[in-house]
N, C-alpha and C positions, 0 to 999 in steps of 0.2 A: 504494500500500500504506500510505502513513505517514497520506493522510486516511480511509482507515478505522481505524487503529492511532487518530487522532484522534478519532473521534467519540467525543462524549460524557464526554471525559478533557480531559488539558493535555499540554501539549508536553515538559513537565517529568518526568512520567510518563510518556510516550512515549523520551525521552532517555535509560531507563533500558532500553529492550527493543530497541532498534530492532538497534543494531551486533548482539546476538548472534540478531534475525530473521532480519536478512539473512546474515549467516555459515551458519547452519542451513537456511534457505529464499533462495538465491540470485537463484530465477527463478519464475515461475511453475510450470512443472514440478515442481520442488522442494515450494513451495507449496501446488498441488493435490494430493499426493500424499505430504503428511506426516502422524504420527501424529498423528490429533488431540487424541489423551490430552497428547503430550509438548507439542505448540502450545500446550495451552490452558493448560496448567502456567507456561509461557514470559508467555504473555499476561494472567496473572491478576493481574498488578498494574493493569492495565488496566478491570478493572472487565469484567463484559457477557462473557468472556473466552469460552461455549461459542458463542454469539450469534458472534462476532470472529469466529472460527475456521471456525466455516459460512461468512460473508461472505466471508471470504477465499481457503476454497479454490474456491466459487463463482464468486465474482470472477475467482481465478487461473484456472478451466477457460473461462470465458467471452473470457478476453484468447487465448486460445492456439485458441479453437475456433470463435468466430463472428467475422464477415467484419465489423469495426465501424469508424464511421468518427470516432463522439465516446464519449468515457470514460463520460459518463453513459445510453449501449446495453449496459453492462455491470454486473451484478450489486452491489447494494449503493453503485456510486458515486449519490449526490446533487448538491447546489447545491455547496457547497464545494469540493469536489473538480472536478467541470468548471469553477469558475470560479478553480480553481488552475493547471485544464489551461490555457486560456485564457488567461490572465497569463502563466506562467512557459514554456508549451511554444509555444504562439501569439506568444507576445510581445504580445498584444491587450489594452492596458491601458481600453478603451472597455469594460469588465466592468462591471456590476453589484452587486460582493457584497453582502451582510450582514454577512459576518463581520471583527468588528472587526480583528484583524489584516492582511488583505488588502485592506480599506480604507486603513489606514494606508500598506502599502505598494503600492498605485496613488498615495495622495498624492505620495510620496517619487518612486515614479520617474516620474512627471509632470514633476516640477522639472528634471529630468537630464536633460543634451543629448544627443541623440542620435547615436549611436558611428558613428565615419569608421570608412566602410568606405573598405579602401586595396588 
């Protein structure tokens, strides 16, 4: 949810929607099935906000209703986003990205030894 909240914006401006997204839209259910008068009100600091809003509950019905096995078979996700899946849910730091952020942090945890399992 937060790298489509991401497209096309900053983290900064994401930083201000996100706690009362997830309060108001907990889950995907929630999600697919909100006003989209009141989301898109919610998402308008965000820029693109009726555009979001589509994505999102599309997105949200796509996670709850087709049988997927990578994030980017699901509505709206792109490169970003499965290569955030990739990093941070895979733990697969052999990713590719573009995007300067997740560049940097593959650099960072390249360097960091890797955790005893005990």
């Amino acid at each position: 949810m937060c790298c489509i909240m991401l497209n096309c914006t900053s983290r900064k401006q994401v930083d201000r929607v996100r706690e009362e997204f997830f309060k108001r839209y907990p889950d995907a259910v929630e999600a697919e099935r909100a006003n989209p008068a009141e989301m898109s009100e919610l998402l308008a600091p965000l820029g693109f906000r009726n555009r979001r809003v589509r994505t999102i509950r599309l997105f949200s019905s796509d996670w709850m209703n087709l049988e997927w096995l990578e994030p980017n078979e699901l509505y709206g996700i792109g490169k970003y986003a499965q290569d955030s899946w990739e990093i941070f849910q895979k733990r697969n730091l052999e990713v590719n990205p573009t995007d300067g952020v997740l560049l940097k942090y593959l650099d960072w945890a390249k360097t960091q030894r890797p955790l005893q399992v005990q």
